[in-house]
C-alpha positions as CSV (number, residue, x, y, z in Angstrom):
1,X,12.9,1.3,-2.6
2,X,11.4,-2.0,-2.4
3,X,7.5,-2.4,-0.9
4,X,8.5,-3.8,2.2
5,X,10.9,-0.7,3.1
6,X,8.2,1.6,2.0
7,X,5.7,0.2,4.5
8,X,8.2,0.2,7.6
9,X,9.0,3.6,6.6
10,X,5.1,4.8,6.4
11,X,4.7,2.7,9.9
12,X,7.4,4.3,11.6
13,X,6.7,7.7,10.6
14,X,3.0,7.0,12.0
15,X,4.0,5.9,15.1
16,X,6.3,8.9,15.1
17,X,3.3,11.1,14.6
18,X,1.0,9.5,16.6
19,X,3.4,9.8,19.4
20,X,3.9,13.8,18.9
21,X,-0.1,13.8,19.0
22,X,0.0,12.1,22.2
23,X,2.8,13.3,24.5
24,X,1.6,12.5,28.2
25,X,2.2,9.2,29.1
26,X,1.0,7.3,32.1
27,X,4.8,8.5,33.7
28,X,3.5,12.0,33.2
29,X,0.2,11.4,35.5
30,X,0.7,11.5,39.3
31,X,1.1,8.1,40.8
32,X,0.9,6.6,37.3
33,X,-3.0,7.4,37.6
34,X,-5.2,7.4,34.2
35,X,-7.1,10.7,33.4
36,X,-9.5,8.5,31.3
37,X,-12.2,5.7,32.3
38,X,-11.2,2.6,30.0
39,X,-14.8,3.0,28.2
40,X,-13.7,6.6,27.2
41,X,-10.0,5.8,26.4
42,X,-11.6,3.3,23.7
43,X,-15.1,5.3,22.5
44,X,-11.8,7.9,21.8
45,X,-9.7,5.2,19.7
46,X,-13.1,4.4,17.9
47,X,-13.8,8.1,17.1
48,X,-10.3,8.3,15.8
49,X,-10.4,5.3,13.7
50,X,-13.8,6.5,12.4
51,X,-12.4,9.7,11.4
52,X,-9.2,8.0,10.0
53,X,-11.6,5.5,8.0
54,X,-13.8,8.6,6.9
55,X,-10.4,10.9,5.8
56,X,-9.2,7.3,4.2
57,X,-12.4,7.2,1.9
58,X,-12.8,10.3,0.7
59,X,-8.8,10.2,-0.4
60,X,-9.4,7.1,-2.2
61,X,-12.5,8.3,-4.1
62,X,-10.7,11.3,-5.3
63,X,-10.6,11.5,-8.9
64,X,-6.9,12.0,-10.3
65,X,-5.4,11.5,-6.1
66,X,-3.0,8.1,-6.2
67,X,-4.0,6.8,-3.0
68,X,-1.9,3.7,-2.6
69,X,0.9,5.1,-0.5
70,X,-1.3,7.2,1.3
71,X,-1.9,7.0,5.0
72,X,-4.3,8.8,7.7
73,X,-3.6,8.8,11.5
74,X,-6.5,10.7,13.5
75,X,-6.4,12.2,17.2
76,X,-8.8,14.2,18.3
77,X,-10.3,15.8,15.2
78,X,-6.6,16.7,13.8
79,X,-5.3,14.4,11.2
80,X,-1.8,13.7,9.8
81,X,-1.3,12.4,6.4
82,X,1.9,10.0,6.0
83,X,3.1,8.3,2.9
84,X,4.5,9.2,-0.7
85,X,2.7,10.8,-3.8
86,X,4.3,11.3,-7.5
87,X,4.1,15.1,-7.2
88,X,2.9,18.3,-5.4
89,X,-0.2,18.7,-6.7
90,X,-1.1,15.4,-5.4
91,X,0.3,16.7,-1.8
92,X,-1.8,19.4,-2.1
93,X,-5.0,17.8,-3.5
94,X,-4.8,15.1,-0.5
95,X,-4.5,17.8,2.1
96,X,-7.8,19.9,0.1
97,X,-9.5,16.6,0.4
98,X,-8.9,16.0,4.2
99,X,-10.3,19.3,5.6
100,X,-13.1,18.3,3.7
101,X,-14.4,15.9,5.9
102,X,-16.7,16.6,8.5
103,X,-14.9,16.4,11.8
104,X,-11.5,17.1,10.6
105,X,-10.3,20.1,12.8
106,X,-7.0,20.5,11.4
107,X,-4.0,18.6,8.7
108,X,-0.8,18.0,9.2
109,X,0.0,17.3,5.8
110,X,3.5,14.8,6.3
111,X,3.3,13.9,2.6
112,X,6.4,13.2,0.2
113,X,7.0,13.6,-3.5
114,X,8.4,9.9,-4.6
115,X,11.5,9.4,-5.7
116,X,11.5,7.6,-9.1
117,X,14.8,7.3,-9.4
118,X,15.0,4.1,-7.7
């Protein structure tokens, strides 16, 4: 699979998560109104990001975790970890490592064992 395909892959499946983490739309609100205050809506997306950034760090500093096809989407305290890793134990270190970080309320651990074959 060449790097390119990998990436659309890892994007798509974010997205995918990120929308399952965030079913109500605007549609789903009475007279298309907002529940949130714009400043909230983005101190939220900064928390998130924050979190993400924080998960993101501790992954990479890992010793023995390959961390280069590994991805973290945060909502809300609950993380989801995307990408491709050469084996379980890597799947299951990653997801040790991410309810290790302070404000991480729960993983979703969306990881896959590579295929090597191609």
């Amino acid at each position: 699979m060449n790097s390119r395909f990998k990436h659309a892959v890892a994007f798509m499946a974010a997205s995918a998560l990120f929308l399952s983490l965030n079913p109500a739309s605007a549609a789903d609100q009475p007279n298309n109104v907002s529940t949130t205050t714009p400043a909230s809506h983005a101190s939220a997306r900064a928390a998130n990001r924050q979190l993400a950034k924080a998960v993101q760090t501790a992954l990479y500093k890992q010793k023995g975790l390959v961390s280069e096809d590994l991805h973290v989407i945060a909502r809300s305290g609950k993380i989801s970890l995307v990408g491709e890793v050469p084996d379980q134990m890597q799947i299951d270190l990653a997801g040790k490592v991410a309810e290790g970080v302070t404000g991480v309320s729960s993983v979703k651990n969306n990881l896959t064992v590579e295929d090597v074959g191609r």
